[in-house]
C-alpha positions in Angstrom: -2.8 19.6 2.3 -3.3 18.6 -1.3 -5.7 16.2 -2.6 -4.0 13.8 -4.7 -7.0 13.8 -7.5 -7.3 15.4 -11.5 -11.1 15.6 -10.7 -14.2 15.5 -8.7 -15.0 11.8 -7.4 -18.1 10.3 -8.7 -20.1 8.0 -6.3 -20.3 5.0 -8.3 -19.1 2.1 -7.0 -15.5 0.9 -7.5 -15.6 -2.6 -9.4 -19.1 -2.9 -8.8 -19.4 -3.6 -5.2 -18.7 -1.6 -2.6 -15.0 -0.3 -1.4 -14.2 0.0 2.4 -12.6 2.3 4.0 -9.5 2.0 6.2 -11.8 1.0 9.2 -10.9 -2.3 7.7 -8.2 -2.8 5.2 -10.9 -5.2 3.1 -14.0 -5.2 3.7 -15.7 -8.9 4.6 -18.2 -10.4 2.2 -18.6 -13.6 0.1 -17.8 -11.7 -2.6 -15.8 -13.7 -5.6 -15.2 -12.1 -9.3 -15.5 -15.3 -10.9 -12.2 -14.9 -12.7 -9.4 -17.2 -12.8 -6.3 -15.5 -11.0 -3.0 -15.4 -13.1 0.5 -15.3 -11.6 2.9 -12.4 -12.5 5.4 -14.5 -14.4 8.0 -15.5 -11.8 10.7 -13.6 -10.2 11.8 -11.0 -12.0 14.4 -8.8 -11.8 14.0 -4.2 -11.3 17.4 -3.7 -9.8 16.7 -4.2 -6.2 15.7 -7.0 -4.1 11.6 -7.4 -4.3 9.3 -8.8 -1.8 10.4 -12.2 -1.6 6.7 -13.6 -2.6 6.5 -15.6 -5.6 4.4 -13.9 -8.6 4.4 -11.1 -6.4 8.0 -10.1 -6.2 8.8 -6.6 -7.8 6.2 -3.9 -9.0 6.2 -5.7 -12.6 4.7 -8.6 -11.2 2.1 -6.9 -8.3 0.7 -4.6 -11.2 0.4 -6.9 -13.7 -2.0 -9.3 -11.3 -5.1 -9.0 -12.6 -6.9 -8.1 -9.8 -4.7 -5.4 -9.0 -5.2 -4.0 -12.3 -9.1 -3.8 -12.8 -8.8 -1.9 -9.6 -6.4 0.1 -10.4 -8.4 0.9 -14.0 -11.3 1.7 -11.8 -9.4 3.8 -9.8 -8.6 5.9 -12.7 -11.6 6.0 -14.0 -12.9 8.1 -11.1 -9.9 10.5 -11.8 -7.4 10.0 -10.1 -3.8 10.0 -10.7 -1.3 7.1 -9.9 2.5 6.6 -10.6 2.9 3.4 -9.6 6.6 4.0 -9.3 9.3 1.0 -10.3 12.2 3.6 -10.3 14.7 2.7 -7.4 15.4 6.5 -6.2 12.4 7.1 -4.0 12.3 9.9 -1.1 12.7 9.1 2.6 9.3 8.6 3.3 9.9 6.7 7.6 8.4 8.8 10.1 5.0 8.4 12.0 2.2 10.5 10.8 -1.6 11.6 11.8 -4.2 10.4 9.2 -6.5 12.2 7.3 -8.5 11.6 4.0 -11.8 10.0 2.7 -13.1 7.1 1.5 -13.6 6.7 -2.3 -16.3 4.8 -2.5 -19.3 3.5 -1.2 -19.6 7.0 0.3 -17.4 10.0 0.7 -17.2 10.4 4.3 -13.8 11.4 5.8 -11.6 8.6 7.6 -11.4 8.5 11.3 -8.7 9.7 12.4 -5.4 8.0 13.8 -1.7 7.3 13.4 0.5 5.8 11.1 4.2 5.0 10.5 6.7 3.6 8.0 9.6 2.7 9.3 12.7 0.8 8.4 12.9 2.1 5.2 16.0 0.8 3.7 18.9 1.7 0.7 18.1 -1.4 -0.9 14.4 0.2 -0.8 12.8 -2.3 1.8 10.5 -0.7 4.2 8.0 -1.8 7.0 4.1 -0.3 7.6 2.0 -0.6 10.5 -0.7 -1.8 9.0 -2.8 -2.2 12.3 -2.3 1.5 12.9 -4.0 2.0 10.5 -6.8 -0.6 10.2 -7.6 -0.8 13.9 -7.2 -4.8 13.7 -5.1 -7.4 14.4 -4.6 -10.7 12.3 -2.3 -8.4 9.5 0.9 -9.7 8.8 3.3 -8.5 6.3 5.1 -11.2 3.6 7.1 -8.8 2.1 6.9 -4.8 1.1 8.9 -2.4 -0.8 9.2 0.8 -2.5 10.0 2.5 -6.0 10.0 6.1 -6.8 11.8 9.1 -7.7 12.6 12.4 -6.5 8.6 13.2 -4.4 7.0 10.6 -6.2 6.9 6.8 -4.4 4.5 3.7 -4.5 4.6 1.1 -1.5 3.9 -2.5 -2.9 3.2 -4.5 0.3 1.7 -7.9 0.4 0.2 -8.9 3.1 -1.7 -11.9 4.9 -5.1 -11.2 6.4 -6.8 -13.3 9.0 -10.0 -12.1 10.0 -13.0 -14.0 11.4 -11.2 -17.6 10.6 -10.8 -16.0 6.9 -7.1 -15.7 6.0 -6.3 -14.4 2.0 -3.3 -12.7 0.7 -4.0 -9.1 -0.1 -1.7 -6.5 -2.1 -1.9 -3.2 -0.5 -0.4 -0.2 -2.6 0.3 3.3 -1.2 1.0 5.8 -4.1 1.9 9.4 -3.5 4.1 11.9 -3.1 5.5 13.9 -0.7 5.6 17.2 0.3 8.6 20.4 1.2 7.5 19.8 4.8 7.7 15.6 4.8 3.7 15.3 4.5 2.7 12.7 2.0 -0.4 12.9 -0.1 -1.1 9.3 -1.5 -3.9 7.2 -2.7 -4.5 3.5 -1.2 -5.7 0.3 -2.8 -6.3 -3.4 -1.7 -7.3 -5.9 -3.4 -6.7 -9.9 -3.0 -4.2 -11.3 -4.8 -6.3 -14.4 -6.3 -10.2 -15.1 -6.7 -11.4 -13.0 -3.4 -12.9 -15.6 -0.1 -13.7 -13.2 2.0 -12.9 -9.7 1.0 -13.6 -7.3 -1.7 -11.3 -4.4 -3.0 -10.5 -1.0 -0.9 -9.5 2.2 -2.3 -9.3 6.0 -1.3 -7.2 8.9 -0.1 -4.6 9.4 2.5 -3.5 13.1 3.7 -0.6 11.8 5.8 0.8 14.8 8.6 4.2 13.8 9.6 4.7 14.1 13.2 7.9 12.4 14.1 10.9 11.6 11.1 12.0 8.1 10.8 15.6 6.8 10.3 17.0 6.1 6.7 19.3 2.8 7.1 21.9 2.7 4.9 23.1 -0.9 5.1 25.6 -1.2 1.9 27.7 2.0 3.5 26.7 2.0 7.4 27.0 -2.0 8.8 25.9 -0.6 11.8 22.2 0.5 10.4 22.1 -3.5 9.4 22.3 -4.5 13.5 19.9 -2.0 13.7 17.5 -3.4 11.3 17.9 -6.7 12.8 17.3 -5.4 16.2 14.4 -3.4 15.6 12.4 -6.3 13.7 12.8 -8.0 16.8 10.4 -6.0 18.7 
């Protein structure tokens, strides 16, 4: 499966400290950047519904938190390519898939590997991750997540609460990749907290996603239907 890189990763550290892996989605440390955090401005408006989370409502807002973009500069600087989509066309990406990939940095080893699914991805571009598929913990719970993208190309912007060890911070989580003829999705990761970090420093690496199993696209401006089956599937 492709790697989703321009060049060979260097093993410099991301940020200067140390990025986890997806054995945790942050990795735990009294780490702080000393930087004041600075909102994204407000709501704003992309041309479909955001996340709900104030600052943090559409990708205008996510990217343009600061913490979000040092580590997406340092992500770059290591060579690797990002979209960071805001179009509203993006593939059907809902399915469940096997994981494979590597770690960016400290090391390079390969991630363990496991399952993963999006599912409820909707025509209004909402969509739902199981995050503890692929983090292995509990304590993750989702405020809001969405997608952009157009024709292969798509970025998940998913903020999330994190309660680990009687630490709880909001982290933005970004999947941004494409995917393949065959409904495989080759994608880079990245988590960061959204304000001065407590307990957890930034994440970054490579997914090679297998799909395994196709999803369900709901359509719920044409099929009302697909809205009762929204409804009933966040129920469980």
């Amino acid at each position: 499966m492709e790697i989703y890189r321009s060049r060979l990763v260097t093993r410099r550290e991301l940020l200067g400290v140390g990025l986890s892996g997806l054995g945790a989605i942050l990795l735990p440390s009294f780490y702080g950047c000393g930087t004041d955090s600075a909102g994204g401005g407000g709501r704003s408006n992309d041309g479909d519904e955001g996340t709900g989370v104030p600052d943090l409502d559409t990708p205008n807002d996510i990217l343009s938190n600061p913490y979000v973009d040092d580590l997406v500069d340092a992500v770059r600087d290591e060579g690797y390519s990002l979209n960071l989509s805001r179009e509203l066309d993006p593939p059907v990406i809902s399915g469940r898939y096997s994981i494979s990939g590597y770690k960016i940095s400290p090391d390079s080893n390969l991630l363990a590997p496991g399952t993963f699914r999006w599912r409820n991805q909707t025509s209004d571009n909402h969509i739902d991750t199981d995050y503890e598929q692929i983090t292995g913990q509990s304590g993750i719970s989702s405020l809001g997540e969405i997608i952009r993208g157009e024709d292969n190309e798509f970025t998940v912007y998913s903020i999330l609460r994190v309660n680990q060890s009687g630490c709880e911070e909001d982290v933005i989580f970004i999947v941004d990749g494409r995917q393949i003829s065959n409904g495989d999705v080759s994608a880079v990761y990245m988590g960061t907290p959204s304000d001065n970090p407590k307990c957890f420093v930034p994440t970054a690496g490579v997914l090679e996603l297998e799909l395994t199993g196709a999803g369900k696209y709901l359509n719920i401006e044409s099929n009302p239907n697909d809205l009762v089956s929204l409804i009933t599937l966040k129920r469980f």
